[in-house]
C-alpha positions in Angstrom: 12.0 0.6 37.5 12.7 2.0 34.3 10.0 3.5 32.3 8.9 1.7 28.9 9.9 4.0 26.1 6.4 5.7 24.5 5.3 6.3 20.5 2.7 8.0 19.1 1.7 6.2 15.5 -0.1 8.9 14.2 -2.7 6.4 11.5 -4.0 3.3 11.1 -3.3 1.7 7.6 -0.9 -0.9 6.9 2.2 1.0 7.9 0.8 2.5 10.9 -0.5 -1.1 12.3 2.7 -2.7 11.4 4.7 -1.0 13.4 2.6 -0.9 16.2 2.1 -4.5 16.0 5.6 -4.8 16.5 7.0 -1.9 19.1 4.4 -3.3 21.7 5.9 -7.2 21.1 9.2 -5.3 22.0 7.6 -3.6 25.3 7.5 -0.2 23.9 4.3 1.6 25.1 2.2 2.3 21.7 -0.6 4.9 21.4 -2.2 4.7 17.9 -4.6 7.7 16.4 -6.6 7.6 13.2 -8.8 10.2 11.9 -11.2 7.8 10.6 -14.2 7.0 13.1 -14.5 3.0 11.3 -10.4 2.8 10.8 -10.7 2.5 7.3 -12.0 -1.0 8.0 -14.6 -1.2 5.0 -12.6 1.0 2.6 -11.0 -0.3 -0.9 -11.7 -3.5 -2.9 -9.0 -5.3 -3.5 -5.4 -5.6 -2.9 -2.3 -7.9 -4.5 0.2 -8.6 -1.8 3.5 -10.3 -3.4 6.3 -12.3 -1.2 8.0 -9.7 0.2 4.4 -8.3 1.6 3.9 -11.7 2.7 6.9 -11.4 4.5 6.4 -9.1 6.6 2.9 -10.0 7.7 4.2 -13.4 8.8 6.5 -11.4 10.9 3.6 -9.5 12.5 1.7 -13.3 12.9 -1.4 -12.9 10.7 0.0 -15.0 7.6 -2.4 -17.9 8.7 -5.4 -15.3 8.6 -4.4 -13.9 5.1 -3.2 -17.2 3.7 -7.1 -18.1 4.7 -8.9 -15.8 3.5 -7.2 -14.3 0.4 -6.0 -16.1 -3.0 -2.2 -17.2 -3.9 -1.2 -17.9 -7.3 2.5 -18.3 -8.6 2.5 -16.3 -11.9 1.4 -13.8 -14.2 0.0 -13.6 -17.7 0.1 -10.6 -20.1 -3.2 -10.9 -22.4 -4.5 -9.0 -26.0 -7.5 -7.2 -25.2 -9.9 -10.0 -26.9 -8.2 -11.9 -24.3 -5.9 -14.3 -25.7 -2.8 -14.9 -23.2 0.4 -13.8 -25.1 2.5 -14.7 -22.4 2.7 -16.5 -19.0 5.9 -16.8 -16.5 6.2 -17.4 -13.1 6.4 -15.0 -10.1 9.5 -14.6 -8.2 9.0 -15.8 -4.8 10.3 -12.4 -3.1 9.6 -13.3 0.3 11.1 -17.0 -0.1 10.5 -20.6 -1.2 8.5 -21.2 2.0 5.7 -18.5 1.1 3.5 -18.1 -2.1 4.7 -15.4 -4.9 1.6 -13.6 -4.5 -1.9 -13.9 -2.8 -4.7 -11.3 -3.5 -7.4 -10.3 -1.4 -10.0 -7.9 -0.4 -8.3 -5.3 1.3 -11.0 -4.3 3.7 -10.2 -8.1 5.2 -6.9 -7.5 5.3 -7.8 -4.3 7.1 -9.8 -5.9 9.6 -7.2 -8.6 10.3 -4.4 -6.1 10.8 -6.8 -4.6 13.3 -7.5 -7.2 15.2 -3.7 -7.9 16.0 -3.1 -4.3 16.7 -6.1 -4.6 19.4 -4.6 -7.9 20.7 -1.3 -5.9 21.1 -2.5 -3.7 24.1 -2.0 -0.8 22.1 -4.2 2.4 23.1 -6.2 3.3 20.1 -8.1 6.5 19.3 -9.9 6.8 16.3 -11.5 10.0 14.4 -8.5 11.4 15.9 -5.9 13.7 14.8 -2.8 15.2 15.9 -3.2 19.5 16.2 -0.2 20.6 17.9 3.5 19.1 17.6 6.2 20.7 20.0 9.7 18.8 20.0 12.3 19.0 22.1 16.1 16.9 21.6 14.3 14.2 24.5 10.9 13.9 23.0 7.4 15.4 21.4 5.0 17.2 23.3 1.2 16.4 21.2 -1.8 18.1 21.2 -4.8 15.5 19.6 -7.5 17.1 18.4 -9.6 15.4 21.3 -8.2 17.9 23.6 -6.0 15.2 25.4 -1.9 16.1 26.0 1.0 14.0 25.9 4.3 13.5 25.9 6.2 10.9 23.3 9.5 9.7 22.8 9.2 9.5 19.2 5.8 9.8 16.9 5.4 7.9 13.9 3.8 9.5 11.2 2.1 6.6 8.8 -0.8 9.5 7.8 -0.5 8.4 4.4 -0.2 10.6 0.7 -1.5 13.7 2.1 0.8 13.0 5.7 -0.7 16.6 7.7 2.0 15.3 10.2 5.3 15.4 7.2 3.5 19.2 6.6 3.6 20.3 10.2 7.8 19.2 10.7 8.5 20.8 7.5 8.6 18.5 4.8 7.1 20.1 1.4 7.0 17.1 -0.6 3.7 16.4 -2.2 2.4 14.0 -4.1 2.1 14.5 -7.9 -0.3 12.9 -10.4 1.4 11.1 -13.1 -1.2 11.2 -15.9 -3.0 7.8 -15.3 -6.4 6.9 -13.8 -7.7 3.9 -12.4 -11.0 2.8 -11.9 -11.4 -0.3 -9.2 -14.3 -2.6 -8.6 -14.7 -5.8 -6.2 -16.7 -8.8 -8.3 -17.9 -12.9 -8.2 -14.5 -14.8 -9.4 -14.9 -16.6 -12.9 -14.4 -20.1 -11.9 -11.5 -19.8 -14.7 -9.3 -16.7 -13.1 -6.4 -18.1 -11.2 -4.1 -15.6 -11.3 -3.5 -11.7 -12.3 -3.8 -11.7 -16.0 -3.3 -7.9 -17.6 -3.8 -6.7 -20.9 -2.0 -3.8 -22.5 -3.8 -1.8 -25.0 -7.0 -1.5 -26.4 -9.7 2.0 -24.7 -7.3 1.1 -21.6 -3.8 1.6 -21.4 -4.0 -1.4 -18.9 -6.9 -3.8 -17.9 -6.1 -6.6 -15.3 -8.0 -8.8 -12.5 -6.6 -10.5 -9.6 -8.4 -13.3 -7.1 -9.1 -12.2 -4.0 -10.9 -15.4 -2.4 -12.4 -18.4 -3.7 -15.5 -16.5 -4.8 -14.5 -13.3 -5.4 -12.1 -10.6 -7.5 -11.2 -6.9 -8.0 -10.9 -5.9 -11.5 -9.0 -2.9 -12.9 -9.2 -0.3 -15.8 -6.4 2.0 -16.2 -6.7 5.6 -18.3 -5.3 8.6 -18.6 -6.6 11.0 -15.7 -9.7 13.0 -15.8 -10.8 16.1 -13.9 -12.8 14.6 -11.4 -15.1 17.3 -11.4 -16.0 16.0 -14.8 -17.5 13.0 -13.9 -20.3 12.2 -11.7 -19.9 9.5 -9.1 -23.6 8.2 -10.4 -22.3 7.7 -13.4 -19.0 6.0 -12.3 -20.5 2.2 -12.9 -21.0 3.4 -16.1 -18.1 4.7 -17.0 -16.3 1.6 -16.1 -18.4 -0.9 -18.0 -17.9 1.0 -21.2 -14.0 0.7 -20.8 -14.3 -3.1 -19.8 -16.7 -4.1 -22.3 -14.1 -3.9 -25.3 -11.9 -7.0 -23.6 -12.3 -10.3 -24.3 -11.9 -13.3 -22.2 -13.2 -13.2 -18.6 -13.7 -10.1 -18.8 -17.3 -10.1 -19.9 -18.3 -12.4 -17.5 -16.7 -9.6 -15.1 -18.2 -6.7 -16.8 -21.8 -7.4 -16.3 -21.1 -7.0 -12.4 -20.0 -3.5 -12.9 -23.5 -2.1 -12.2 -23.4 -0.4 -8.5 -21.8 2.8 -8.7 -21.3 3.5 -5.6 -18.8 0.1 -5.1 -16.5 1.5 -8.2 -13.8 3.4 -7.0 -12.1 6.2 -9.2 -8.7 7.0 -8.3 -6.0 8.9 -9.8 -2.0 7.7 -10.0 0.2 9.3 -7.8 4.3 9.3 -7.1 6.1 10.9 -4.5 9.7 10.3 -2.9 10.7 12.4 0.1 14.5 12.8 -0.4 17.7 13.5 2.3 15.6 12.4 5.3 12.1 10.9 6.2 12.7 12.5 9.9 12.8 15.9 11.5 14.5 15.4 15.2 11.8 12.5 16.8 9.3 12.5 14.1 9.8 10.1 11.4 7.8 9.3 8.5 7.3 5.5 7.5 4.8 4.2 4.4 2.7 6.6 1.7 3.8 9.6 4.0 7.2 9.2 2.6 6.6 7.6 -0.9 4.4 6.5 -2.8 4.5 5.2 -6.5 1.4 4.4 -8.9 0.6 0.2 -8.6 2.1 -1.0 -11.7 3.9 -2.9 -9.6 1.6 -3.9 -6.7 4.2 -2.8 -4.1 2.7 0.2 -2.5 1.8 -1.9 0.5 4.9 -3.5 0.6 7.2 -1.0 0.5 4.7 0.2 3.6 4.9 -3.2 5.7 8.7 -3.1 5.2 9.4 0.4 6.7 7.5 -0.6 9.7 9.4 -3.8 9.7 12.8 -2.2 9.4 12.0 0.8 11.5 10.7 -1.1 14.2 14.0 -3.8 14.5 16.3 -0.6 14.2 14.4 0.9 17.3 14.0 -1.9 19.2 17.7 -2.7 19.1 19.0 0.2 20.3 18.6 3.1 23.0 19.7 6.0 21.2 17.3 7.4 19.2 18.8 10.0 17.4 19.4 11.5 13.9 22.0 8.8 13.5 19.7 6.3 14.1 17.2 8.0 12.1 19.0 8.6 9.0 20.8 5.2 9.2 16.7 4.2 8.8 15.9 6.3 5.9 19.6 5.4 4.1 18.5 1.5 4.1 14.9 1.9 2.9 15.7 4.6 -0.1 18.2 2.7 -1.2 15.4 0.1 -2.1 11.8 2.4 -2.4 13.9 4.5 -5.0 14.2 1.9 -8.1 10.6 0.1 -6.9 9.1 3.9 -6.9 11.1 4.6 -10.5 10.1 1.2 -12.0 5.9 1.8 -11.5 6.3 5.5 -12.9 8.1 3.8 -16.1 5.4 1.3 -16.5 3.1 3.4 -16.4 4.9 6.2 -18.5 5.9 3.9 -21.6 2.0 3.1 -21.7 1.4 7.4 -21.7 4.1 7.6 -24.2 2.6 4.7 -26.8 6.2 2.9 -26.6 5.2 -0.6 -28.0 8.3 -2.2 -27.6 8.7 -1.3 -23.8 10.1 -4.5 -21.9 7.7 -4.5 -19.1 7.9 -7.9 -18.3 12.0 -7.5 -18.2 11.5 -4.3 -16.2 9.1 -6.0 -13.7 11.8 -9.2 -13.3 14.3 -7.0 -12.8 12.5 -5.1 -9.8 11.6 -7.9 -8.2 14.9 -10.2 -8.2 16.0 -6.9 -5.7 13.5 -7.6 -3.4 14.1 -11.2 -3.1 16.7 -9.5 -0.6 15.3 -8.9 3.0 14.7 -5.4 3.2 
């Protein structure tokens, strides 16, 4: 009897799960690590999944969870910062006329959800573990975890995220790079009026924006230029938050006087990256935020992370060579579409940085999206 091929997914965020979720419907025997002892299942606030996200997730059969317990909505309005709504269109439908344009919702529940499918799977899972020593061969990867077990993979995964210790240890020097913005993050009650992802551009902000995450809840946005970290004490970061929120109008006061619990504000700074020629070296290959990542101008980090699992895991399951043909055949049909979604949320964000009034973000933002109508 032949022996069911084996991966290592080294992580257990979107990308990693995904493709889990998806080698084990195929028979492929799936061991999953993550270096966080709780699997990052409380982490985050909130999260804005558009069509082609949705996409994907129905693939993996959680879309009636998410459709439950998140928020869809079908458009977008750009706001002043005393709140009055400039402009309104609809959302492309990216993942198709049979699935809303874009539902919000609190990431940790999405989180949760993805874990309970990858538990379902029969996958083996390890958490607070990491991988210590790679060896590769032309036939496979000999792995050291840092549990002290040993074992032998056909191919390992790496969906470690921006600061992938697995694209490090095969000899990828990409890193991430700040591009100048900020962004401070808080979960809050809905406004019985917020319906949709409303953003304002201008004002102490470059950007300020909401989206619905549930029928009672929200996560609300500030965006800035970057600060040394160091410079700002996480006490203070409720603070800091409110007095950036409190010069926008409409529902934003309502929101504002919820920003009082530092410790659920989250401070994070903007980051790009784009590993160029290859995501693989021999039977490692790199899928999600370990092989780009663009600031979330867009919303499509977690997208363009569902998708690589989605695509990586067909292009393995219908073959059996797994080679550098196969490999690079992967990474030539993803850049191909991460490139212009990873360009577009750098030059949002950069005509904001730059004070370019006239910047057509709205055309820049339809134009992205028509591409991904396409399947990926």
């Amino acid at each position: 009897m032949t022996q069911p091929r084996t991966v290592l997914v080294v992580g257990g965020g979107a990308a990693g799960n995904a493709v889990t979720i998806l080698l084990r419907r195929a028979g492929i025997a799936v061991d999953l690590i993550e270096a966080k002892d709780d699997w990052n299942a409380t982490a985050g606030s909130g999260i804005t999944l558009q069509g082609n996200a949705l996409r994907v997730l129905r693939e993996l059969g959680v879309w009636e969870q998410v459709e439950a317990s998140g928020f869809g909505f079908g458009s977008v309005g750009i706001t002043a910062p005393d709140g009055t709504v400039l402009h309104a269109q609809d959302d492309l439908r990216t993942g198709g006329e049979d699935l809303p344009a874009t539902v919000g919702m609190q990431r940790p529940r999405l989180q949760r959800i993805l874990i309970e499918a990858v538990r379902a799977s029969g996958a083996t899972v390890r958490l607070g573990t990491t991988a210590e020593i790679l060896d590769q061969d032309a036939d496979g990867v000999s792995v050291r975890l840092s549990d002290g077990t040993e074992a032998r993979y056909d191919l390992i995964v790496a969906a470690d995220g921006l600061g992938s210790t697995t694209r490090a240890a095969i000899g990828i020097t990409d890193k991430p790079e700040p591009t100048g913005m900020a962004i401070w993050r808080i979960a809050a009650p809905r406004p019985a009026g917020v319906v949709r992802t409303d953003l304002a551009y201008g004002g102490p902000a470059y950007i300020a924006g909401y989206c619905p995450t549930s029928e009672t809840t929200l996560y609300a946005y500030v965006v800035e230029a970057n600060r040394d970290r160091a410079s700002i004490p996480p006490e203070s970061y409720a603070e800091e938050m409110r007095r950036l929120s409190s010069a926008y109008g409409g529902f934003w006061p309502e929101i504002t006087e919820h920003i009082t619990d530092p410790a659920k504000v989250n401070y994070t700074w903007f980051d790009r990256m784009l590993v160029e020629g290859s995501w693989h070296r021999g039977r490692v290959v790199l899928i999600g935020d370990a092989a780009h990542c663009c600031p979330p101008t867009l919303a499509q980090g977690a997208a363009l992370s569902l998708e690589d699992a989605w695509v990586l895991a067909q292009m393995l399951t219908g073959t059996d060579e797994w080679d550098d043909a196969l490999f690079q055949a992967y990474y030539e049909r993803r850049i191909a579409r991460v490139r212009p979604v990873v360009e577009a949320s750098v030059q949002i964000g950069q005509w904001q940085l730059d004070g370019v009034r006239d910047a057509d973000v709205p055309g820049l933002m339809a134009r992205t999206m028509t591409m991904l109508r396409e399947l990926p």
